[in-house]
VOBA-496533 format. One record per residue: x, y, z of N, C-alpha, C in turn. Coordinates in steps of 0.02 Angstrom, whole numbers, padded with zeros to 5 digits, always signed. Layout:
% residues N
XYZXYZXYZ
...
END
This chain:
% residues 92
+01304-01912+01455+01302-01894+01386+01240-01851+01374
+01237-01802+01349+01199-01771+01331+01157-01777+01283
+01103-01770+01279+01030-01788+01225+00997-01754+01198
+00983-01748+01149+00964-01697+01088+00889-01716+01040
+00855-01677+01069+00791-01696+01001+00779-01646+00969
+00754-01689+00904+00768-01634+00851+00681-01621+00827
+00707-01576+00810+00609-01543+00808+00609-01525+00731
+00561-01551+00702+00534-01505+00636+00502-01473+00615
+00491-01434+00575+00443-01387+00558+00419-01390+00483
+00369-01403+00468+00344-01399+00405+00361-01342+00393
+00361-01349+00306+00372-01291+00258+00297-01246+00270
+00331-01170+00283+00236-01134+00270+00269-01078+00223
+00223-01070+00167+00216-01015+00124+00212-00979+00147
+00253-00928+00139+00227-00861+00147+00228-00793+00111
+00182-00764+00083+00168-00728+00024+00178-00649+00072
+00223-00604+00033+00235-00567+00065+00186-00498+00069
+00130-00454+00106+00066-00413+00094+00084-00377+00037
+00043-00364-00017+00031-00318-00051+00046-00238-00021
+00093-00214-00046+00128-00153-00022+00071-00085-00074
+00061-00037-00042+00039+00026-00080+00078+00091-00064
+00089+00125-00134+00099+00198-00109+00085+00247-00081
+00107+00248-00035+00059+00329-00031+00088+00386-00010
+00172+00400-00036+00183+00442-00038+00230+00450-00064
+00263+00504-00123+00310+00485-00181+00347+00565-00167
+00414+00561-00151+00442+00631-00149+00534+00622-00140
+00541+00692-00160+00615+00697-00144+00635+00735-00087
+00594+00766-00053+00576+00798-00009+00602+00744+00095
+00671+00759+00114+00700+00709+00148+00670+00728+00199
+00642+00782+00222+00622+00805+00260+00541+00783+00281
+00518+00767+00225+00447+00726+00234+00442+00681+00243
+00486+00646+00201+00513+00559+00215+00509+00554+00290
+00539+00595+00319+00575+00588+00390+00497+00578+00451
+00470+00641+00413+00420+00656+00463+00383+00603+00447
+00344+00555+00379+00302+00516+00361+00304+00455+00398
+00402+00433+00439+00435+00373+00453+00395+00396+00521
+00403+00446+00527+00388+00453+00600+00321+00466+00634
+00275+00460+00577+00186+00451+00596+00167+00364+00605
+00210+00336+00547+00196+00263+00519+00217+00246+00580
+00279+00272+00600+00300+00213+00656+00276+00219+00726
+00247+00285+00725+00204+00299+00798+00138+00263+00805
+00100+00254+00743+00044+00211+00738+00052+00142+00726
+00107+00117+00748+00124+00068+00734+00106+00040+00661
+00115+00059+00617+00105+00044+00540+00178+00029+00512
+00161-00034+00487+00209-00054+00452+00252-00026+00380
+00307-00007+00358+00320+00040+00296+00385+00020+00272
+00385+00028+00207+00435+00031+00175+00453+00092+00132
+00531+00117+00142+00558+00186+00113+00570+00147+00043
+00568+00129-00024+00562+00101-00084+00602+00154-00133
+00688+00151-00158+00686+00201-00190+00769+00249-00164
+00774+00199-00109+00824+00239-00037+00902+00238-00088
+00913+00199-00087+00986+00196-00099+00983+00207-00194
+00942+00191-00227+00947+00210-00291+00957+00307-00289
+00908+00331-00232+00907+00399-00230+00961+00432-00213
+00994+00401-00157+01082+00408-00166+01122+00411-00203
+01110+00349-00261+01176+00356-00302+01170+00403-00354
+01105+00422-00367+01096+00482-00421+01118+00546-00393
+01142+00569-00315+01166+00589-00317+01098+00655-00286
+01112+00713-00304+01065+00755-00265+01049+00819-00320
+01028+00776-00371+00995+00822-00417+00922+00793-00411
+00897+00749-00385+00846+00743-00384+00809+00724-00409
+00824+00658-00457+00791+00645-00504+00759+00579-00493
+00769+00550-00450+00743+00482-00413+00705+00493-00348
+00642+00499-00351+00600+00511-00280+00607+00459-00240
+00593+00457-00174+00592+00394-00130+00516+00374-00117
+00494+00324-00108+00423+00315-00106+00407+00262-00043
+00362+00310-00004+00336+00259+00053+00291+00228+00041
+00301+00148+00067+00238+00117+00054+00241+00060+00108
+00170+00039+00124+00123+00018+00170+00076-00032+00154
+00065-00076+00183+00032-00137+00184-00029-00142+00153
-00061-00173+00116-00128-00144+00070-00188-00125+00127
-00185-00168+00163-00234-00161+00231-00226-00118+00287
-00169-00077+00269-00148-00036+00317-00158+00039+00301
-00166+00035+00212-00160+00097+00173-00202+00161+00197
-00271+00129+00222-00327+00190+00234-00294+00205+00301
-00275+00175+00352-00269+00212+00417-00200+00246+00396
-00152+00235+00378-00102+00287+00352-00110+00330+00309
-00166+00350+00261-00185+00403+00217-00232+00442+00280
-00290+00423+00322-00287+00441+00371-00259+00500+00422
-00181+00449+00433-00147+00473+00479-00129+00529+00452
-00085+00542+00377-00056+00569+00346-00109+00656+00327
-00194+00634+00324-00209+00697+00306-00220+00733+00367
-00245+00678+00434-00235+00747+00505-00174+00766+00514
-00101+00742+00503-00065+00783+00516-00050+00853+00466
-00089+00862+00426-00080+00910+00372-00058+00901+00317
-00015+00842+00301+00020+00847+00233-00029+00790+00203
-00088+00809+00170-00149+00777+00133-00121+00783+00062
-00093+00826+00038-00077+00865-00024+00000+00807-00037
+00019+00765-00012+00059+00738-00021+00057+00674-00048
+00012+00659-00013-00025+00593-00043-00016+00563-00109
-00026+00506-00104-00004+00478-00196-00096+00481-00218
-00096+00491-00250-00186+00520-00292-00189+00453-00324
-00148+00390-00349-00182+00327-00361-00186+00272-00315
END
């Protein structure tokens, strides 16, 4: 017969990091390249904005906005002004 123990795990909170912007555009082409600095530096990101920007359709009136871990923000503003697009940046 086979025997089974059962294991528990306490409950742990977990509060999910304070996310920041730092980069607000309609521009898919930046999006693309921004996914692809964050994720080379291993920086964690969220595209915020994705599928609402879809259903409006492609007039453009819903930007998509990347955002990044509060503690993560300076090395991805960072990353973002040596690759050149500094001017992209969210200014708050």
């Amino acid at each position: 017969m086979a025997r089974f123990t059962a294991i528990y795990f306490a409950a742990v909170t977990c509060k999910p990091p304070a996310m920041i912007e730092i980069v607000r555009t309609n521009d898919l082409v930046l999006i693309s390249f921004v996914e692809a600095l964050m994720r080379d530096a291993g920086i964690d990101f969220m595209v915020a904005d994705q599928n609402m920007s879809i259903l409006e359709g492609s007039i453009g009136v819903l930007p998509r906005r990347v955002l990044v871990a509060d503690d993560e923000a300076d090395q991805a503003r960072r990353i973002l002004i040596d690759a050149g697009i500094a001017d992209e940046l969210n200014k708050s």
